[in-house]
PDBQT receptor file of N, H, CA, C and O in Angstrom, charges set to zero:
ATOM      1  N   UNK A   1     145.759 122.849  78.559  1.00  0.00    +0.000 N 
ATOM      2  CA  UNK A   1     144.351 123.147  78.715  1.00  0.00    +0.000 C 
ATOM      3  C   UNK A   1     143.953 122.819  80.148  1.00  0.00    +0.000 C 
ATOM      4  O   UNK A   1     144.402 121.872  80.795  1.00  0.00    +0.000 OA
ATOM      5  N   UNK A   2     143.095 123.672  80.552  1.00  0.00    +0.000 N 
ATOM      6  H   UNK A   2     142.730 124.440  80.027  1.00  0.00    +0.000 HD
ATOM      7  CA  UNK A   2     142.436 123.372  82.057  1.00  0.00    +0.000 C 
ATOM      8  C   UNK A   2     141.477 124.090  82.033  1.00  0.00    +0.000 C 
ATOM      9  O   UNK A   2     141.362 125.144  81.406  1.00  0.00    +0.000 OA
ATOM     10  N   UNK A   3     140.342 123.329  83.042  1.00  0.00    +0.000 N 
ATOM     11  H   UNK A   3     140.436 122.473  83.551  1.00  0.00    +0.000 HD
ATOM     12  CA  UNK A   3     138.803 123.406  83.136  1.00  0.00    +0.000 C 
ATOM     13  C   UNK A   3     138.664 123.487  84.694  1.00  0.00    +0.000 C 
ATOM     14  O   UNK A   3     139.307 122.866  85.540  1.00  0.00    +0.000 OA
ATOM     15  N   UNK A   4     137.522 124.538  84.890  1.00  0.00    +0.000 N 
ATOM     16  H   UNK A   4     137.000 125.043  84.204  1.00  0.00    +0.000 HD
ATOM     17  CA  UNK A   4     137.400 124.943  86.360  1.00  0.00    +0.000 C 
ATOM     18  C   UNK A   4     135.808 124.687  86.023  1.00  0.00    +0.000 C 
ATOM     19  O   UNK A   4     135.241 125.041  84.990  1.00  0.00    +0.000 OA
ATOM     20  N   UNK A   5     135.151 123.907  87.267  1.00  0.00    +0.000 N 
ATOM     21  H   UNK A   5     135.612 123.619  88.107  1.00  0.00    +0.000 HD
ATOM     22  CA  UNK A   5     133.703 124.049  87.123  1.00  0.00    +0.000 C 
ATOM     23  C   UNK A   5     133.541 124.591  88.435  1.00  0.00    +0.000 C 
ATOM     24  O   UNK A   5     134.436 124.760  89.264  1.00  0.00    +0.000 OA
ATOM     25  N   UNK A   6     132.238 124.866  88.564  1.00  0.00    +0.000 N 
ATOM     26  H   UNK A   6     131.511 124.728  87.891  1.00  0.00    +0.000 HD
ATOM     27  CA  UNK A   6     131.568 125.544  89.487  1.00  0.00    +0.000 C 
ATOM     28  C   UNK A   6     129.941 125.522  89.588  1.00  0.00    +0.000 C 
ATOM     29  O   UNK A   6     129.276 126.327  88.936  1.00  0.00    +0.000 OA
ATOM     30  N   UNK A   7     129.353 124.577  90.424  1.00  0.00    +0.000 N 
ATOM     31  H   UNK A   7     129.894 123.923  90.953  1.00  0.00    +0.000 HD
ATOM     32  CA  UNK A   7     127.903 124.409  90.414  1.00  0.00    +0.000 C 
ATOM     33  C   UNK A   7     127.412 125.712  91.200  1.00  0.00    +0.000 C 
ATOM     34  O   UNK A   7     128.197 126.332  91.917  1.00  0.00    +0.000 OA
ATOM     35  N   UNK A   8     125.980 126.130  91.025  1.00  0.00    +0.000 N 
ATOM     36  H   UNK A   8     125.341 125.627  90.442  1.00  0.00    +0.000 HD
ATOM     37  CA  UNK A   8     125.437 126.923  92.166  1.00  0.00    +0.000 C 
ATOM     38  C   UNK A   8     124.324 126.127  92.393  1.00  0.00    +0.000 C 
ATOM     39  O   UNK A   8     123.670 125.550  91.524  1.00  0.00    +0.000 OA
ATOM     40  N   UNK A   9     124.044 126.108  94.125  1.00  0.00    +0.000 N 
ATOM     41  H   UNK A   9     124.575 126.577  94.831  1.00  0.00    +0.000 HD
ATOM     42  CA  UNK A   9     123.094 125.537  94.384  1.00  0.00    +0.000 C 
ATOM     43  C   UNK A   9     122.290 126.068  95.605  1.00  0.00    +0.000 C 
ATOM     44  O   UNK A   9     122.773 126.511  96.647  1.00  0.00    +0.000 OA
ATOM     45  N   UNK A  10     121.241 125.968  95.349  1.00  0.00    +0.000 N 
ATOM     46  H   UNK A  10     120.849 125.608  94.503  1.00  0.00    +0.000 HD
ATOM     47  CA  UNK A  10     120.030 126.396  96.883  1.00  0.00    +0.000 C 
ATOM     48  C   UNK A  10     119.433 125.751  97.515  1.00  0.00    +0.000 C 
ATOM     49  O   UNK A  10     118.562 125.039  97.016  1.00  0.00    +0.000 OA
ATOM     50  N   UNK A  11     119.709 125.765  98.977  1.00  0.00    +0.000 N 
ATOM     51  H   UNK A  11     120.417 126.343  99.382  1.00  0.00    +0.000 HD
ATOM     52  CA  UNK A  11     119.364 124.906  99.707  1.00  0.00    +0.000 C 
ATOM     53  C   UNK A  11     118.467 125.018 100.827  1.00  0.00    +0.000 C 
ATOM     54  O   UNK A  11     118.124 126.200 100.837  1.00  0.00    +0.000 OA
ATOM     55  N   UNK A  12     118.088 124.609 101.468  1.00  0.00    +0.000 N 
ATOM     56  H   UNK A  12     118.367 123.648 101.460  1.00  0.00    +0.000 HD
ATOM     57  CA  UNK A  12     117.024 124.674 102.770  1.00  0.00    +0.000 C 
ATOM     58  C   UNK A  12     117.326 123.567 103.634  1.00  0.00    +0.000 C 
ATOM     59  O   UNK A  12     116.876 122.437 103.448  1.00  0.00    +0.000 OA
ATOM     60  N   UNK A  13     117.949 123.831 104.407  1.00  0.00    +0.000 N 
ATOM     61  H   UNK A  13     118.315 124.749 104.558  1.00  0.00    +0.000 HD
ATOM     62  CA  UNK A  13     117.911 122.993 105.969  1.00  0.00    +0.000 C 
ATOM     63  C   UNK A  13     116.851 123.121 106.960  1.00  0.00    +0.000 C 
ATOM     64  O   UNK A  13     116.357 124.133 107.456  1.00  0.00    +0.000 OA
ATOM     65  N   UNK A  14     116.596 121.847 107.151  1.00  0.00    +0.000 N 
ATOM     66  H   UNK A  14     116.998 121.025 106.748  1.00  0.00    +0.000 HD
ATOM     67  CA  UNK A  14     115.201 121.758 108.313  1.00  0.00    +0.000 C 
ATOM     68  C   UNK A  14     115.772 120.895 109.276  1.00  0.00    +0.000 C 
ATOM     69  O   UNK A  14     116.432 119.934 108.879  1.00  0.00    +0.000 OA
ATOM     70  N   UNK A  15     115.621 121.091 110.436  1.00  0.00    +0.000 N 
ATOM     71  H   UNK A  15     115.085 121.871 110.758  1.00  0.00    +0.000 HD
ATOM     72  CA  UNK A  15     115.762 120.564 111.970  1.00  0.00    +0.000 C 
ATOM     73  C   UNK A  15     114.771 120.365 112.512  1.00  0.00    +0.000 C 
ATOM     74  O   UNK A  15     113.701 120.847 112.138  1.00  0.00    +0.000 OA
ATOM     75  N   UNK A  16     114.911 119.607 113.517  1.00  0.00    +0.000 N 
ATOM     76  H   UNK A  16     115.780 119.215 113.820  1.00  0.00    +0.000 HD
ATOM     77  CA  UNK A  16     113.908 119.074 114.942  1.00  0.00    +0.000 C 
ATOM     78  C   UNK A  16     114.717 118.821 115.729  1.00  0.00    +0.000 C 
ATOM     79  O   UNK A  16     115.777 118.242 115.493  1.00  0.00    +0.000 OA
ATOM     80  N   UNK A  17     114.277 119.281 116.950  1.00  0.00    +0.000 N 
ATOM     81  H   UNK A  17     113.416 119.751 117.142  1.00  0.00    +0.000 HD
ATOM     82  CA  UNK A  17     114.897 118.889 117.849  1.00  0.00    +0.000 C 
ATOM     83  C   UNK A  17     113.859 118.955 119.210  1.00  0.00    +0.000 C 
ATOM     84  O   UNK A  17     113.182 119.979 119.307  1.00  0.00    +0.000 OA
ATOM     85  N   UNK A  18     113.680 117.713 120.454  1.00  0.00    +0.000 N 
ATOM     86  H   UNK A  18     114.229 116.881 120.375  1.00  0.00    +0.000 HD
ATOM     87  CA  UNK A  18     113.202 117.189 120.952  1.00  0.00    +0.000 C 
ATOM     88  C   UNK A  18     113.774 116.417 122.317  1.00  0.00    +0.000 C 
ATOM     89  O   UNK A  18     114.261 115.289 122.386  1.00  0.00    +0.000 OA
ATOM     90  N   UNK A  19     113.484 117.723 123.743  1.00  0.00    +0.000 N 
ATOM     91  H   UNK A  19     113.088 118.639 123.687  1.00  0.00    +0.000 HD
ATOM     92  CA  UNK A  19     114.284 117.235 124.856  1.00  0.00    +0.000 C 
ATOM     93  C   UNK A  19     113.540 117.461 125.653  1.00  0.00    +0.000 C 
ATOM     94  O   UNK A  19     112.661 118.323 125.680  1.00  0.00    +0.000 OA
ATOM     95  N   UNK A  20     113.958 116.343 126.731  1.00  0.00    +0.000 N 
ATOM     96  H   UNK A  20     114.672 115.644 126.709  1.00  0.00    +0.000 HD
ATOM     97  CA  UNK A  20     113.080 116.356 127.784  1.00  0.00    +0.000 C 
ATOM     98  C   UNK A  20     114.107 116.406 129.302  1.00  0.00    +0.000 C 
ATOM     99  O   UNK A  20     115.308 116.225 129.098  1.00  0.00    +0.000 OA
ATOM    100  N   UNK A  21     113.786 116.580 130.385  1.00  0.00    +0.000 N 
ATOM    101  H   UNK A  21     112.811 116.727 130.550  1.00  0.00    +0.000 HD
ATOM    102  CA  UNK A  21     114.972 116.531 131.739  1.00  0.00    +0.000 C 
ATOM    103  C   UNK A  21     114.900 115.101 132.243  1.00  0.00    +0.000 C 
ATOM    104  O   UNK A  21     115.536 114.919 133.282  1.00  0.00    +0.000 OA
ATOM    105  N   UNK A  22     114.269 114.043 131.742  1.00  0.00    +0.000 N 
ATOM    106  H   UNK A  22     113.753 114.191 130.899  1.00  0.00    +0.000 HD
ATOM    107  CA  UNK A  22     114.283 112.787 131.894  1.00  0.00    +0.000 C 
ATOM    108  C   UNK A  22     115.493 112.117 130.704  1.00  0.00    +0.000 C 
ATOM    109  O   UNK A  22     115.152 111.457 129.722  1.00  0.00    +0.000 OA
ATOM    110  N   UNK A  23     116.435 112.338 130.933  1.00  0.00    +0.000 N 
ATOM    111  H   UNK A  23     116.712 112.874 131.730  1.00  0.00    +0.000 HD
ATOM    112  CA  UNK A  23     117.306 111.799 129.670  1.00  0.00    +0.000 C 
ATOM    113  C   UNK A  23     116.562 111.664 128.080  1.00  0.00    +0.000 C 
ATOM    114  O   UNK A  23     116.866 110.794 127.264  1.00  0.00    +0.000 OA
ATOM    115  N   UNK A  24     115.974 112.272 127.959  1.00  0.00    +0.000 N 
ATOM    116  H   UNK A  24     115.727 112.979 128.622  1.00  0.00    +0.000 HD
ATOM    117  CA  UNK A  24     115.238 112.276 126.225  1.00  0.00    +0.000 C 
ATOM    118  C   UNK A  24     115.867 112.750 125.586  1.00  0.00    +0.000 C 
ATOM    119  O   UNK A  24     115.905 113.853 126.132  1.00  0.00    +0.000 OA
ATOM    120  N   UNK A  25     116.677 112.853 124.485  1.00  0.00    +0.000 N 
ATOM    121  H   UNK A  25     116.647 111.957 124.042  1.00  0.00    +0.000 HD
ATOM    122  CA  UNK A  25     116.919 113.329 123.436  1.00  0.00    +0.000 C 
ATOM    123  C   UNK A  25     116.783 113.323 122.141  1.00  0.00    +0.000 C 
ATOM    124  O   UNK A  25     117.380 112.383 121.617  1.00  0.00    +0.000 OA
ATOM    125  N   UNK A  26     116.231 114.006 121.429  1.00  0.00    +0.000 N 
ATOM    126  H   UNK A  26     115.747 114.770 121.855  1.00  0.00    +0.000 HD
ATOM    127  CA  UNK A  26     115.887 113.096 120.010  1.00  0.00    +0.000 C 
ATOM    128  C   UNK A  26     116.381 114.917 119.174  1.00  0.00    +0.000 C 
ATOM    129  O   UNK A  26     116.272 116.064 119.606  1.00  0.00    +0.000 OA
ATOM    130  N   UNK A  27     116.855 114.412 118.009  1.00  0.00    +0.000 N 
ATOM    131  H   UNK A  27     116.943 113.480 117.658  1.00  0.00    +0.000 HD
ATOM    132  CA  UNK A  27     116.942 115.309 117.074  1.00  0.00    +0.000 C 
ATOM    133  C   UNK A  27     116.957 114.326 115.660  1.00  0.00    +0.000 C 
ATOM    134  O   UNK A  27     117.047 113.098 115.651  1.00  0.00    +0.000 OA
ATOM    135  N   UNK A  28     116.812 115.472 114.161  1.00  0.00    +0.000 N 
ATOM    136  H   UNK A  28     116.739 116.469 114.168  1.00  0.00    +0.000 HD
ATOM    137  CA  UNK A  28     116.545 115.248 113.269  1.00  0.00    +0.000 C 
ATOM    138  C   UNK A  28     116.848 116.337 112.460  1.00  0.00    +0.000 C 
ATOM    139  O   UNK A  28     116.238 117.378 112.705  1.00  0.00    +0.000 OA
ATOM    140  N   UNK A  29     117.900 116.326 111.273  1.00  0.00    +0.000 N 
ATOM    141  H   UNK A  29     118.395 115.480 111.074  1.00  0.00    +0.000 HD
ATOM    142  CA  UNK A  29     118.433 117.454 110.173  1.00  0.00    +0.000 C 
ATOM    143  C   UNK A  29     117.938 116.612 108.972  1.00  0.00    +0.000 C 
ATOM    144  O   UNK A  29     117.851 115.397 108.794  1.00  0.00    +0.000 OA
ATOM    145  N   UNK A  30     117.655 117.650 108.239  1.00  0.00    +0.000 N 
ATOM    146  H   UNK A  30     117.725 118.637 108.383  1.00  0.00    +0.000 HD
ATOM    147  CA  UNK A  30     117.378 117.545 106.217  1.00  0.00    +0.000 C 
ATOM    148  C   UNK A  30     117.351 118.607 105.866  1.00  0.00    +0.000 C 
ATOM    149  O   UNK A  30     116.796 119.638 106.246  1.00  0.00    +0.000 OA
ATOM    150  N   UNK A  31     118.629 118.067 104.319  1.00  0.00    +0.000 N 
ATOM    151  H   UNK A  31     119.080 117.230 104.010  1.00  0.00    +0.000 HD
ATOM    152  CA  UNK A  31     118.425 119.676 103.732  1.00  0.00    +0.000 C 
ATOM    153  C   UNK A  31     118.046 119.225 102.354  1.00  0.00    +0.000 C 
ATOM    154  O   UNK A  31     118.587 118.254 101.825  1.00  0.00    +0.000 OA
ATOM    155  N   UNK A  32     117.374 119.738 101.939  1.00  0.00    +0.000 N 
ATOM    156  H   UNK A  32     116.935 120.527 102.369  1.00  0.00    +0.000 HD
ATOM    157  CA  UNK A  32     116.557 120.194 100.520  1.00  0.00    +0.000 C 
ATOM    158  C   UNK A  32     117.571 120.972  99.667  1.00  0.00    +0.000 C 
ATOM    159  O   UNK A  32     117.714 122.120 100.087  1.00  0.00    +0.000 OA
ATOM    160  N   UNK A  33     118.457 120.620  98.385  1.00  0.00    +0.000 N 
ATOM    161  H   UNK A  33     118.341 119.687  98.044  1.00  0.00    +0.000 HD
ATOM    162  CA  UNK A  33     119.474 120.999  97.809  1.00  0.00    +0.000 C 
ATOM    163  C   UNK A  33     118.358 120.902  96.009  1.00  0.00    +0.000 C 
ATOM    164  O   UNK A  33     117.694 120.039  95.435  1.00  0.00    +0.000 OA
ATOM    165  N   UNK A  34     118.698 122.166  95.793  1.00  0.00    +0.000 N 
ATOM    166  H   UNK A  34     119.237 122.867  96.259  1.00  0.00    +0.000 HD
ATOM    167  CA  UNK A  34     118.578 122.136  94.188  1.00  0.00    +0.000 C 
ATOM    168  C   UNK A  34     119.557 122.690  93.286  1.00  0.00    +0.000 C 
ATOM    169  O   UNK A  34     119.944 123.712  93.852  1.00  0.00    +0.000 OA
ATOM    170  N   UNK A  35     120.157 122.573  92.208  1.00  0.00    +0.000 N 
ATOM    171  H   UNK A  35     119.843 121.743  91.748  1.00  0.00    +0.000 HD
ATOM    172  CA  UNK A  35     121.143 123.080  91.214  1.00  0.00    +0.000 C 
ATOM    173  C   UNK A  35     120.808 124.182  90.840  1.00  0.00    +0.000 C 
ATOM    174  O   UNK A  35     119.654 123.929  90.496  1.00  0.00    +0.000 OA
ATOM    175  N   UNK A  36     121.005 125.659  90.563  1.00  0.00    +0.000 N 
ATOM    176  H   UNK A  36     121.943 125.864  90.843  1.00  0.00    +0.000 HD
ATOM    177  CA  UNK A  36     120.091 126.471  89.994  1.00  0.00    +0.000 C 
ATOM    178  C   UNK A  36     120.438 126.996  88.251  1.00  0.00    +0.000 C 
ATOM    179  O   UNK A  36     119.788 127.378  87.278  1.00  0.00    +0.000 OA
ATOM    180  N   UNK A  37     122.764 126.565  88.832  1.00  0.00    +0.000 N 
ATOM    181  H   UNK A  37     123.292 126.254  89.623  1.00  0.00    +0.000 HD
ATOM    182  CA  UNK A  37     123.191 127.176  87.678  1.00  0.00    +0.000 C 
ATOM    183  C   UNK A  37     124.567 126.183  87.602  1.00  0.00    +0.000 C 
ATOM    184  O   UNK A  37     124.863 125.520  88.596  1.00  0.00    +0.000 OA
ATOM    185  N   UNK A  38     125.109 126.138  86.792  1.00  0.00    +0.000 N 
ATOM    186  H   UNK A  38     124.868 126.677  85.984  1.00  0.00    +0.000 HD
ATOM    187  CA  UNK A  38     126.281 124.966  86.103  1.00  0.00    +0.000 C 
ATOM    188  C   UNK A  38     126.939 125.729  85.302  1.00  0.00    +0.000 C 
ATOM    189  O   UNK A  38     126.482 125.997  84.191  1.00  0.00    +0.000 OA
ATOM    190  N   UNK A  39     128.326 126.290  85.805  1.00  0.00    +0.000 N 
ATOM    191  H   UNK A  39     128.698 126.072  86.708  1.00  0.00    +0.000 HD
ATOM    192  CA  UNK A  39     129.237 127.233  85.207  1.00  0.00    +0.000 C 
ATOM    193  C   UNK A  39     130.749 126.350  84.751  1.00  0.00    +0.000 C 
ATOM    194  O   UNK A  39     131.630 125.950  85.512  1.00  0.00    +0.000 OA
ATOM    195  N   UNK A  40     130.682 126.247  83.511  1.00  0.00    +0.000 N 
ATOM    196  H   UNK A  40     129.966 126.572  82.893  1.00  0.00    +0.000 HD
ATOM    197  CA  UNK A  40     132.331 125.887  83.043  1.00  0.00    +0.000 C 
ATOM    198  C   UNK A  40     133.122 127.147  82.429  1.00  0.00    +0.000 C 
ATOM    199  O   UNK A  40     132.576 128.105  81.883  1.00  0.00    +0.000 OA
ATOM    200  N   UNK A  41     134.489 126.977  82.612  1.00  0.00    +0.000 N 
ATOM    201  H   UNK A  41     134.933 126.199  83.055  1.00  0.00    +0.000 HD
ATOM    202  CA  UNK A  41     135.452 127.741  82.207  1.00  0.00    +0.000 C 
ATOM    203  C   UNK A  41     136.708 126.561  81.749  1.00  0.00    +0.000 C 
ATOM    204  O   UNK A  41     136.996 125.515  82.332  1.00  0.00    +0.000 OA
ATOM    205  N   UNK A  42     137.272 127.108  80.589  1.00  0.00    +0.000 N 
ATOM    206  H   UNK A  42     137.038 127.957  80.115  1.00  0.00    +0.000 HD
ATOM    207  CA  UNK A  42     138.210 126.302  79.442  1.00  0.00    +0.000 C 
ATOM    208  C   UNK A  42     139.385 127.556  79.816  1.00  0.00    +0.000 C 
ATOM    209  O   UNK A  42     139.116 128.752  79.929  1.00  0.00    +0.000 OA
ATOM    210  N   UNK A  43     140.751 126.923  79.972  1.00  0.00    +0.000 N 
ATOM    211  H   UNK A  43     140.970 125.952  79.880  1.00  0.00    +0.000 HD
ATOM    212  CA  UNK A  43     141.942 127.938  80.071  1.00  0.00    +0.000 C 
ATOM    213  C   UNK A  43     142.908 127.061  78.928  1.00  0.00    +0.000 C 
ATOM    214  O   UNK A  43     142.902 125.845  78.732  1.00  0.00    +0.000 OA
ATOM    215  N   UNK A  44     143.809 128.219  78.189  1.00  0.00    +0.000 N 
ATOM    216  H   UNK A  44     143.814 129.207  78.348  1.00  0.00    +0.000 HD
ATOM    217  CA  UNK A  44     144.427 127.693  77.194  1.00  0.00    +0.000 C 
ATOM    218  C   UNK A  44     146.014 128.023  77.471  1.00  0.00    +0.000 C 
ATOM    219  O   UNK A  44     146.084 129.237  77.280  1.00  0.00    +0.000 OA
ATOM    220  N   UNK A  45     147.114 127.622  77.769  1.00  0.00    +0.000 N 
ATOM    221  H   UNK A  45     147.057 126.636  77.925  1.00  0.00    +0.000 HD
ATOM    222  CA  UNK A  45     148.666 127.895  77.882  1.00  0.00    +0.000 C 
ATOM    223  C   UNK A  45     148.915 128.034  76.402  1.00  0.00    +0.000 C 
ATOM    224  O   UNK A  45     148.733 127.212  75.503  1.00  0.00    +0.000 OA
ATOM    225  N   UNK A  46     149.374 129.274  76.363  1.00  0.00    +0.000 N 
ATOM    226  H   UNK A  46     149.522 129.941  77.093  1.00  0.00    +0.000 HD
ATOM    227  CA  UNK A  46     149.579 130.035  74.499  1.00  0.00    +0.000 C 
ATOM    228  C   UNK A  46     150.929 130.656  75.436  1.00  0.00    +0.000 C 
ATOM    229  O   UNK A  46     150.779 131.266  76.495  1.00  0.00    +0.000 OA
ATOM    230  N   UNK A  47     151.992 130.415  74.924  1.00  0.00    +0.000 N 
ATOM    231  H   UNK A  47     152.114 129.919  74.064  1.00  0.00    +0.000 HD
ATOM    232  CA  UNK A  47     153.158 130.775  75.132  1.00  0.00    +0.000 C 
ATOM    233  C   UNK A  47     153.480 131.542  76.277  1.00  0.00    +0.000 C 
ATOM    234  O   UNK A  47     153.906 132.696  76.327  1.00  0.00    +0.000 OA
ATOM    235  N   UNK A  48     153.205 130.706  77.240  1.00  0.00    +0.000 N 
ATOM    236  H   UNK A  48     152.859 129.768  77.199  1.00  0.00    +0.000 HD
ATOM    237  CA  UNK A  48     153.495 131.517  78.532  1.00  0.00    +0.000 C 
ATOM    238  C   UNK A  48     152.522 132.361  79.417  1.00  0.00    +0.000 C 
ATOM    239  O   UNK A  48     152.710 132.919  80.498  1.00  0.00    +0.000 OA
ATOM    240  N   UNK A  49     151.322 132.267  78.538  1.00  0.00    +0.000 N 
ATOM    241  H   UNK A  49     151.170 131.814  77.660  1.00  0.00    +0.000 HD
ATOM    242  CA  UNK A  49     150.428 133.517  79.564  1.00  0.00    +0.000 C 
ATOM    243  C   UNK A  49     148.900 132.166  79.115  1.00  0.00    +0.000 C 
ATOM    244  O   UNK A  49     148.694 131.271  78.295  1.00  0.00    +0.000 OA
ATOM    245  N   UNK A  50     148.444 132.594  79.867  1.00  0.00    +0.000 N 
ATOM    246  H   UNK A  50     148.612 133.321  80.533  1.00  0.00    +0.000 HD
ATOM    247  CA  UNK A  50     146.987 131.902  80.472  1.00  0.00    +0.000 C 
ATOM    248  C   UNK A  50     146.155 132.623  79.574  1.00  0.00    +0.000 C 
ATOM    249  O   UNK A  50     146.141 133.838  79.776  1.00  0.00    +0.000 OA
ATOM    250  N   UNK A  51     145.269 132.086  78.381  1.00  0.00    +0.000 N 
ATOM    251  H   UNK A  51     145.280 131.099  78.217  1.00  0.00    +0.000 HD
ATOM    252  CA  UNK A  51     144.074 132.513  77.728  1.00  0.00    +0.000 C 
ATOM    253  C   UNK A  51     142.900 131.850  78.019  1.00  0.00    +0.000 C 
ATOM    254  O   UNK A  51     142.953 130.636  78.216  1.00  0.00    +0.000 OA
ATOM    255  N   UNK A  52     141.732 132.504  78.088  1.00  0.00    +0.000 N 
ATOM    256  H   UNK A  52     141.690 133.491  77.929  1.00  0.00    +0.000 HD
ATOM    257  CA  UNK A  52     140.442 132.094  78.923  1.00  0.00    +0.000 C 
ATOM    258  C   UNK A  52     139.878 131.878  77.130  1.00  0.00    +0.000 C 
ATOM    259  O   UNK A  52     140.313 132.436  76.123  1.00  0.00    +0.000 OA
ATOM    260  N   UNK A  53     139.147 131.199  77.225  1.00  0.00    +0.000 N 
ATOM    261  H   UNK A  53     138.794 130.745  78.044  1.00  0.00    +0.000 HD
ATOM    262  CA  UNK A  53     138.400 130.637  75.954  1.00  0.00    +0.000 C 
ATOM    263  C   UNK A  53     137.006 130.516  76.442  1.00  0.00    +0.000 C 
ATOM    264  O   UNK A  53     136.124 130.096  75.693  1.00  0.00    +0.000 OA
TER     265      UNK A  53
């Protein structure tokens, strides 16, 4: 027996970023992640060949 999962998820990345010609540098990343969908699959070894269940 063997199990394959597979999440789907949607995301949104947000940046800043903040420079100046006086040595300034500043930056800032976030990403906003939600689950939308949660997929399992079950495989079965039946005499030699791979059955999906």
């Amino acid at each position: 027996m063997k199990k394959k999962f597979r999440p789907y998820n949607f995301g949104i990345p947000i940046g800043i970023k903040i420079e100046n010609l006086n040595k300034l540098f500043l930056y800032g990343i976030y990403e906003i992640e939600y689950s939308l969908y949660y997929k399992e699959k079950t495989y079965f070894l039946v005499i030699g060949e791979l059955v999906y269940a």
